[in-house]
C-alpha positions as CSV (number, residue, x, y, z in Angstrom):
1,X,115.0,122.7,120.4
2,X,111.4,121.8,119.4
3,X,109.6,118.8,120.1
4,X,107.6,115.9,118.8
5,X,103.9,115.3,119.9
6,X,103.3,111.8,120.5
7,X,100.5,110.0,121.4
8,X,100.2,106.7,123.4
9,X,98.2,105.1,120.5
10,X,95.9,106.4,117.5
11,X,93.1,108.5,118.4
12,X,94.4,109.7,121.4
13,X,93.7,113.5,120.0
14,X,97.3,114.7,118.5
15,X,96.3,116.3,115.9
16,X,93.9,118.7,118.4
17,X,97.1,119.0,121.1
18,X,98.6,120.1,118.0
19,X,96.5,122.6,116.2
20,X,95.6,124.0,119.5
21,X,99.4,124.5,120.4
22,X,99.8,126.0,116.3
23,X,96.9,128.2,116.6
24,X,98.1,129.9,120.4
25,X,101.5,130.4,118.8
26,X,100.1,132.0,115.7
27,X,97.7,134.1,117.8
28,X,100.6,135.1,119.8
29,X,102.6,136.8,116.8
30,X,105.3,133.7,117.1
31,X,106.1,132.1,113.6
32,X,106.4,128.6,113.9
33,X,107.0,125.9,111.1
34,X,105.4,122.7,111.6
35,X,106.3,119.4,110.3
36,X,104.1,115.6,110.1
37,X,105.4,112.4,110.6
38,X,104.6,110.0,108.2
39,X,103.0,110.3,104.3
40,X,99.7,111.8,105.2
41,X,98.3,114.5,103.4
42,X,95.3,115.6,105.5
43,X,96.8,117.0,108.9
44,X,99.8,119.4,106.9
45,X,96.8,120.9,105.4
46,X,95.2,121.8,108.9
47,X,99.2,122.8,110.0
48,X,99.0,124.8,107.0
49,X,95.9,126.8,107.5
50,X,96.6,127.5,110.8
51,X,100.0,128.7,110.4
52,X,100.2,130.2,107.0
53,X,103.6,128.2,106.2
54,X,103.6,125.1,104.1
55,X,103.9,121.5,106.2
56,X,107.0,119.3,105.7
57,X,106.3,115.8,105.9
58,X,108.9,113.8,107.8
59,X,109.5,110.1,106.3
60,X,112.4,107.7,105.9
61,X,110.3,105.2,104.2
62,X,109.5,107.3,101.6
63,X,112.9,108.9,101.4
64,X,115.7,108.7,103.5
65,X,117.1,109.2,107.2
66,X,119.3,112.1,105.6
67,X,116.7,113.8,104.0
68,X,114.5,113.8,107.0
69,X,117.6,115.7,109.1
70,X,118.1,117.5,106.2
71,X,114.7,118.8,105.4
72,X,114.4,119.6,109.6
73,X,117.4,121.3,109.5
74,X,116.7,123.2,107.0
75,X,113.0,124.7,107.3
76,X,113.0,125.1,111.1
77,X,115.7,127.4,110.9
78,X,113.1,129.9,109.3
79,X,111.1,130.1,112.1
80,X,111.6,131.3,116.1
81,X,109.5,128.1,116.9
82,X,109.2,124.3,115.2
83,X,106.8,121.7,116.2
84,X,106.5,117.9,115.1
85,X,103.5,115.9,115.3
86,X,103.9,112.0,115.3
87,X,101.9,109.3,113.8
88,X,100.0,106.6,115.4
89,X,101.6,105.3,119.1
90,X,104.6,106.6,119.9
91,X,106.9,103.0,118.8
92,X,104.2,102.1,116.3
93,X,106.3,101.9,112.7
94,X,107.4,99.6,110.1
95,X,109.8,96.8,109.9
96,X,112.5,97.4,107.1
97,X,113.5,94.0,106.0
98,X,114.8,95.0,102.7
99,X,117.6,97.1,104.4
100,X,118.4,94.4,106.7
101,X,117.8,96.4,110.1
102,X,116.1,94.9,112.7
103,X,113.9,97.9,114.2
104,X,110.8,97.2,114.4
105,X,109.5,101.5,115.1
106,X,111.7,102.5,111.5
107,X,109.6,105.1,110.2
108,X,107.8,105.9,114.3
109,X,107.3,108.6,115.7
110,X,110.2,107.3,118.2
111,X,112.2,106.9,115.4
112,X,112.2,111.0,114.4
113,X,112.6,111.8,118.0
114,X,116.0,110.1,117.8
115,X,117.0,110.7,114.8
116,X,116.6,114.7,115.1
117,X,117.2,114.5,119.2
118,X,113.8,115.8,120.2
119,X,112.8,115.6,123.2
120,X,108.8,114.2,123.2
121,X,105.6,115.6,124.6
122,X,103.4,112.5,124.8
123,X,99.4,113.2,124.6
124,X,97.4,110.6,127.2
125,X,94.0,110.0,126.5
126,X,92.2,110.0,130.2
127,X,88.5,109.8,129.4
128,X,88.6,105.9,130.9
129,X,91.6,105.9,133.3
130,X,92.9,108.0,136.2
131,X,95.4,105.7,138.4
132,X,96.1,104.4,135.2
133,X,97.9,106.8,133.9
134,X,100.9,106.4,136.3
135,X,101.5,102.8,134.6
136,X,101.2,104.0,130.7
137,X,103.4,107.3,131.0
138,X,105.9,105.4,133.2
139,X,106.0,102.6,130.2
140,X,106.8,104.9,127.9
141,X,109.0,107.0,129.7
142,X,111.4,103.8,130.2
143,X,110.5,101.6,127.1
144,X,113.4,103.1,125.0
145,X,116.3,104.8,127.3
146,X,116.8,106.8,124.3
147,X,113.6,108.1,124.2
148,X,114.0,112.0,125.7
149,X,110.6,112.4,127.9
150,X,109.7,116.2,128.3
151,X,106.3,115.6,129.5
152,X,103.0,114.8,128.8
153,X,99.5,116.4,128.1
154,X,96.8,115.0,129.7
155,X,93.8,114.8,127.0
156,X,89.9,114.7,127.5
157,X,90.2,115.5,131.7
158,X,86.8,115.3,132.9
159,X,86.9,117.5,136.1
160,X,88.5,119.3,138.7
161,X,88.4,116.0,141.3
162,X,89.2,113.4,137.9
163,X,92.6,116.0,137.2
164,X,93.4,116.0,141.1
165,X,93.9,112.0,140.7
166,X,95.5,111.6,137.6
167,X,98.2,114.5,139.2
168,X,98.6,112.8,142.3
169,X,99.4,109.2,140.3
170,X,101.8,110.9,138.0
171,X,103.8,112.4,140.8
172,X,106.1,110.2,141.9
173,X,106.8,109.9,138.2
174,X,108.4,113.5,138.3
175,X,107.1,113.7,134.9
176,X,105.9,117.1,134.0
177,X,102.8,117.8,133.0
178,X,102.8,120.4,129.8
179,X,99.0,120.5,129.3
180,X,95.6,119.8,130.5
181,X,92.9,119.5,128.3
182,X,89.2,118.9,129.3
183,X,86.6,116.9,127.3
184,X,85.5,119.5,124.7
185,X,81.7,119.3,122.8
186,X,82.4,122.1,120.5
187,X,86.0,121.1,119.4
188,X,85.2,118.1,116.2
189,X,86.9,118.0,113.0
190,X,84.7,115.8,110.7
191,X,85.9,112.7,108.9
192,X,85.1,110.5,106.1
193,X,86.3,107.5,103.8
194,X,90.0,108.0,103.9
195,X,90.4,110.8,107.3
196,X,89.5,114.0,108.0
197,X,87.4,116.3,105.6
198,X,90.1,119.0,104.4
199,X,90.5,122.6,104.7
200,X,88.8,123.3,101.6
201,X,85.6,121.6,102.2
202,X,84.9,123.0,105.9
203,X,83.2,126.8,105.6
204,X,83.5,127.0,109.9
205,X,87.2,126.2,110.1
206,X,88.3,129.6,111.2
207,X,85.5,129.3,114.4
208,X,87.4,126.2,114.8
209,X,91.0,127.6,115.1
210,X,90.2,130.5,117.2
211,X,88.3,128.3,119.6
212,X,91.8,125.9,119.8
213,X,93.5,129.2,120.0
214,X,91.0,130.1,123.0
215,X,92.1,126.9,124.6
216,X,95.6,126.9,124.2
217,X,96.2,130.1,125.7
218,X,95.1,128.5,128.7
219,X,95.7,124.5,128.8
220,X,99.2,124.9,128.6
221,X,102.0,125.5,130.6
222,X,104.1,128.2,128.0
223,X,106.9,129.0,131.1
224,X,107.7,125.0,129.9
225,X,106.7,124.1,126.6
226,X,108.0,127.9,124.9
227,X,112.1,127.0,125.7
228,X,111.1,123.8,124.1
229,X,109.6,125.2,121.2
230,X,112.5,127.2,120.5
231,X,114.3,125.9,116.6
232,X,117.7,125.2,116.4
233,X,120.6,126.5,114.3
234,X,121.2,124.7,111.4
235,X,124.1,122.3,111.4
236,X,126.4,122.7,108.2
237,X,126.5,119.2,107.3
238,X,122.7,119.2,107.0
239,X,122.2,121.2,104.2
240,X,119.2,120.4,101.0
241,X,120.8,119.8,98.2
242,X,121.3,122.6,95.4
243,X,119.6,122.4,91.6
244,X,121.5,123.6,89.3
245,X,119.9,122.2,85.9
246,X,117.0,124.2,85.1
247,X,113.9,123.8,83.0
248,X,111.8,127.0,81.8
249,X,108.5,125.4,81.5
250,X,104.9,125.5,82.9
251,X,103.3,123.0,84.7
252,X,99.4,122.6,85.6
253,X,98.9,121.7,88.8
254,X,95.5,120.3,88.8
255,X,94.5,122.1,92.9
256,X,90.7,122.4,94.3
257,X,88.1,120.5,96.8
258,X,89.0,117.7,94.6
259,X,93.0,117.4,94.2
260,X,94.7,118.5,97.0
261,X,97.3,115.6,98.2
262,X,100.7,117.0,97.2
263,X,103.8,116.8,98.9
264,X,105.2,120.5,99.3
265,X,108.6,119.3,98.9
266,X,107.4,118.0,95.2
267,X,106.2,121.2,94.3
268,X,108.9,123.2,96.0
269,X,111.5,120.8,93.7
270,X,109.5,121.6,90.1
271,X,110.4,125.0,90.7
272,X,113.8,124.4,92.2
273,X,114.3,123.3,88.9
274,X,113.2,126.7,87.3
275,X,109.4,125.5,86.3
276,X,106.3,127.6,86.7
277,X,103.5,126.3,88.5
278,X,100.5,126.8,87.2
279,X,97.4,125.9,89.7
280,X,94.3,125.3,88.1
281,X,90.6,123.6,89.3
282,X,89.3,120.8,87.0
283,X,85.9,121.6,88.9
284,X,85.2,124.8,87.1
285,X,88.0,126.4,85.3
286,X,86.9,125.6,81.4
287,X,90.2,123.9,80.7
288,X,93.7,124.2,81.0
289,X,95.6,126.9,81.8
290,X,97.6,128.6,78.4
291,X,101.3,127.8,77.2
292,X,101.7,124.8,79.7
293,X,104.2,121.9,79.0
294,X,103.2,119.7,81.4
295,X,100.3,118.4,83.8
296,X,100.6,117.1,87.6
297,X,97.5,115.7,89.2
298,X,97.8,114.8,92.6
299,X,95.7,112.7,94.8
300,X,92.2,113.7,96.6
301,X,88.6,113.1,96.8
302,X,87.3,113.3,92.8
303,X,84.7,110.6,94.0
304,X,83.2,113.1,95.9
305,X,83.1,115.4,93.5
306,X,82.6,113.0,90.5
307,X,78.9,114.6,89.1
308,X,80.6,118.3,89.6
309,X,84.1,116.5,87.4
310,X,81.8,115.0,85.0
311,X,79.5,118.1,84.2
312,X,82.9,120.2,83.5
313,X,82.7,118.5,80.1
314,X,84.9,121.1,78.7
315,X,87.6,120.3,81.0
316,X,87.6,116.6,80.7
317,X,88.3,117.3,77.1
318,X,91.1,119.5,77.1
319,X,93.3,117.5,79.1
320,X,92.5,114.4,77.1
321,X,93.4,116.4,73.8
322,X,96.5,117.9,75.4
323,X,97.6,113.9,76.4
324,X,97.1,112.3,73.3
325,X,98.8,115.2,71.6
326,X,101.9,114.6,74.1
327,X,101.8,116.1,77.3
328,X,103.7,114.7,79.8
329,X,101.0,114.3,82.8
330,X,101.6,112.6,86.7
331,X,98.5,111.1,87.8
332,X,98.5,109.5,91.2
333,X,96.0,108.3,92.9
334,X,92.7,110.6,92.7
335,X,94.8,112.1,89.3
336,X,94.5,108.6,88.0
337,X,90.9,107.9,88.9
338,X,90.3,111.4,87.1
339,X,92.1,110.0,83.7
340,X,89.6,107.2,83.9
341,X,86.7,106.5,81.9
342,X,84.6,106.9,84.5
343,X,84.0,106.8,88.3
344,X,81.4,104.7,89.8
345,X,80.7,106.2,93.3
346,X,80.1,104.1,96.4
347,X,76.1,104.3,95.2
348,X,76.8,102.5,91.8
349,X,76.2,105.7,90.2
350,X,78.6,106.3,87.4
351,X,80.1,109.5,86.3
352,X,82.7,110.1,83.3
353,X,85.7,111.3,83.4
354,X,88.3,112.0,81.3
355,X,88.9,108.8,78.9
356,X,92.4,108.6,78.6
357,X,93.3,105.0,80.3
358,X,90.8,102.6,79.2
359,X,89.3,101.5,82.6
360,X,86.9,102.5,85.2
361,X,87.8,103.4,89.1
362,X,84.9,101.6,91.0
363,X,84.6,102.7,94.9
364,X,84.7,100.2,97.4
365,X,84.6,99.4,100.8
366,X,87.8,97.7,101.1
367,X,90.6,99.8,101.9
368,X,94.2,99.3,100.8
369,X,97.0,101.1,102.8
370,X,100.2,101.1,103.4
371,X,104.1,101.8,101.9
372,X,105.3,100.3,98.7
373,X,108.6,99.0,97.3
374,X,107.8,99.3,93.4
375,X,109.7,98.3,90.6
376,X,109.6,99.7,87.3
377,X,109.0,97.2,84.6
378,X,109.2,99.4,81.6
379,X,110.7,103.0,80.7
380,X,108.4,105.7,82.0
381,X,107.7,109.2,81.9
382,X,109.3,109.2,85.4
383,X,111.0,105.9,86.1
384,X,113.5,103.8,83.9
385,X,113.1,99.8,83.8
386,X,114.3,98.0,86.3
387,X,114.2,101.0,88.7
388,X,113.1,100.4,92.3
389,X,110.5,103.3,94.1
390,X,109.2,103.7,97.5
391,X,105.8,105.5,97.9
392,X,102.3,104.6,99.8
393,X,99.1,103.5,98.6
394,X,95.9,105.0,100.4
395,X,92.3,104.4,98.3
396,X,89.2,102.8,98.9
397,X,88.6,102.2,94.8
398,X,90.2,99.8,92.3
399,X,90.3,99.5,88.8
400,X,88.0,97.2,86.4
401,X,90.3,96.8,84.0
402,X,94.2,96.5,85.1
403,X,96.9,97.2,82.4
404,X,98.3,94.8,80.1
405,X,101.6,96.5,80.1
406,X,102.0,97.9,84.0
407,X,104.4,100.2,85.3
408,X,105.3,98.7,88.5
409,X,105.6,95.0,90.0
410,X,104.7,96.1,94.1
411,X,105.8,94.7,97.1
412,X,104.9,96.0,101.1
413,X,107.6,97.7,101.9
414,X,109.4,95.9,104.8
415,X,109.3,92.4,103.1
416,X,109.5,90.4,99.8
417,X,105.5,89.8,99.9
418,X,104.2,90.8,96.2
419,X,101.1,93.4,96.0
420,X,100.9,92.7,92.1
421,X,101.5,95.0,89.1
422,X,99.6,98.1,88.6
423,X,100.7,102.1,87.2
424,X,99.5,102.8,83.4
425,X,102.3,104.3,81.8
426,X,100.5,104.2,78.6
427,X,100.3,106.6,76.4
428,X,104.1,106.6,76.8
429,X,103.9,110.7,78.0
430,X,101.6,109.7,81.1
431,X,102.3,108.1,84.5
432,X,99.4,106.9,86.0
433,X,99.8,105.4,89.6
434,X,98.1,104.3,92.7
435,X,101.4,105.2,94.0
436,X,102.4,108.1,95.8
437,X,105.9,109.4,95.7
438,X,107.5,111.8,97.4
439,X,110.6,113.0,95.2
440,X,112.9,113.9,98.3
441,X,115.6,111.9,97.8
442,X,115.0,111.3,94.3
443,X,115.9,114.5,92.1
444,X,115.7,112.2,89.0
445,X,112.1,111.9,88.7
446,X,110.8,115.8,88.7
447,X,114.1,116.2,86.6
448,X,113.2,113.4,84.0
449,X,109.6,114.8,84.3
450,X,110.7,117.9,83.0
451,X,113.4,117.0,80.5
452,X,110.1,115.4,78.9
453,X,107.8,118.9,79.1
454,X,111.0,120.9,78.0
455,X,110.9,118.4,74.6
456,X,107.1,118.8,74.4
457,X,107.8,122.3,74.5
458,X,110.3,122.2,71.1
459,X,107.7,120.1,69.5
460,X,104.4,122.2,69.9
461,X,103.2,125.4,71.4
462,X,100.5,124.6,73.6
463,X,97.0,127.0,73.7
């Protein structure tokens, strides 16, 4: 069956109802694949580390409703047990003007539910209500008829005499009540600019899991919650689709404290497509890895890292020889910041980088969020002219200099309102974004990608 874990608003502690649920299953012997709502990059890691098996973001905006069954379908199959965790409030999405639907939740964590028909587990925060909580679970429970309730946990519970209340207002509801958690001192996962602090960066983490594990073996009620749990079969018509076309190259997949924000599906698709993935740290390792064809940055924190990026001097160098000798390079977000001249941190300080795009990425405090429609407006490394994108920005810096050729023309997603140009697609082998992608329901791109490194390949042996 699984379910989805929703929460009544942001904040309301999902992620922790989550990991504690992961980390009791894991403990437990039961392998369970998890999956995320929405384009963030921060909680799969956490999914991830707790359960050993790569995160699957779920997200129509950035794909499609097809590839979301599909890519449910498919990888919950694996595993006895499945889990969802939502984004934001339960109905909280995005309109989608440009496909002419009304729904205002496209893209919600209301939205999966009923597109996949799972039943929800929705987390209440309780630290400032008790009769309360009668009024908000009964809203939800009868805002959308289509909505399957399975129950809710009950978050941040005080006390014995503050849990008696909140019970006996919840009764009549007939609304079960999956979990119980009490206000917890020692349970934090710190945050920063743009979320949480990842996996990488937090030495206590496993003290962390086994004290959620520790918790969920006794928070929940598992005579209820394990049936529900339980993954489907896969239904037939909800297969991935096959590769076919292959391309025997090596890609360097730039992967440390620094670039971590990759869509497994992306990675799974390179080598789909019969690449080599080649992980390497641009924060120690002297330079690129040998006989590579190709070079994917993804997104991350280099601004936190910038004086350890600049100081690999050795580094910086080699990937700016291997681009301006041809190699076909993805750069989004924190991979573009890195192809910079330099990165001047939120002190002013400045640190350089790697000198490929003539431009600086200068940290601010506004932050700009949220999806994308792009359109290309010139051939790319990935796109073709006159090609239209969806992907999501998510970055507290900007650039000084913007391109005089740009690769995209931006608009928010769900309406015609332009975001401006941005994307340096010069030199003609690199594509340089603020956007992220997530290749789903777009073979083309990793497949034009690699047609490109395959070429490179004929032309030049790499060392």
């Amino acid at each position: 069956m699984s379910v989805i874990i929703a929460g009544e608003r942001s904040g309301v502690g999902k992620t922790t109802v989550t990991l504690t649920l992961l980390a009791s299953l894991c403990r437990r012997d039961r392998p369970v694949q998890s999956f995320k709502v929405g384009p963030d990059y921060i909680d799969p890691m956490f999914h991830t580390y707790v359960t050993g098996r790569p995160c699957r973001n779920l997200d129509p905006a950035l794909t499609s409703e097809a590839y979301v069954q599909q890519c449910f379908a498919h990888h919950s199959q694996l595993t006895e047990y499945s889990l969802v965790e939502g984004v934001m409030g339960l109905f909280d999405g995005i309109g989608h003007g440009q496909k002419k639907q009304k729904s205002t939740d496209f893209a919600s964590t209301a939205h999966m539910a009923r597109l996949l028909d799972l039943p929800v587990v929705l987390v209440i925060d309780c630290s400032r209500l008790s009769g309360s909580v009668a009024a908000i679970a009964h809203g939800y429970q009868c805002f959308d008829p289509r909505i399957k309730m399975a129950g809710v946990v009950l978050n941040r519970v005080g006390s014995d005499r503050h849990l008696s209340l909140l019970k006996d207002s919840l009764e009549p509801l007939q609304l079960p009540i999956l979990g119980v958690l009490r206000r917890q001192d020692n349970i934090t996962i710190p945050d920063r600019h743009l979320g949480l602090v990842p996996t990488a960066e937090l030495p206590q983490l496993n003290a962390l899991i086994n004290r959620l594990a520790d918790l969920g073996d006794t928070c929940f009620d598992w005579q209820r919650l394990l049936p529900l749990l339980k993954s489907k079969p896969l239904p037939v018509s909800h297969t991935l689709r096959e590769t076919k076309t292959t391309f025997p190259v090596r890609i360097a997949i730039a992967r440390d404290r620094a670039f971590n924000f990759y869509y497994q599906d992306n990675l799974d698709l390179l080598q789909q497509l019969g690449a080599e993935l080649v992980y390497w740290s641009p924060l120690i390792d002297a330079g690129l890895p040998k006989d590579v064809q190709g070079i994917y940055f993804g997104g991350g924190f280099p601004e936190v890292f910038a004086q350890q990026l600049a100081e690999n001097i050795s580094a910086r160098n080699a990937v700016k020889t291997a681009i301006l000798q041809g190699m076909p390079t993805i750069a989004e977000c924190g991979g573009l910041m890195y192809l910079c001249e330099q990165i001047i941190d939120f002190e002013g300080k400045s640190w350089p980088m790697a000198g490929v795009l003539p431009t600086s990425a200068l940290m601010g405090g506004r932050l700009t969020l949220g999806y994308r429609r792009a359109v290309a407006l010139q051939d790319n490394l990935l796109v073709k002219a006159g090609q239209t994108v969806y992907g999501h920005e998510f970055h507290r810096s900007h650039l000084t200099l913007t391109p005089s050729q740009p690769l995209f023309e931006t608009y928010r997603y769900d309406c015609e309102e332009n975001m401006g140009c941005e994307g340096w697609g010069l030199p003609v082998n690199v594509h340089a974004s603020y956007v992220h992608l997530h290749w789903g329901q777009s073979l083309e791109i990793p497949q034009s990608f690699l047609k490109e490194c395959l070429k490179f390949a004929s032309s030049k042996t790499w060392i």
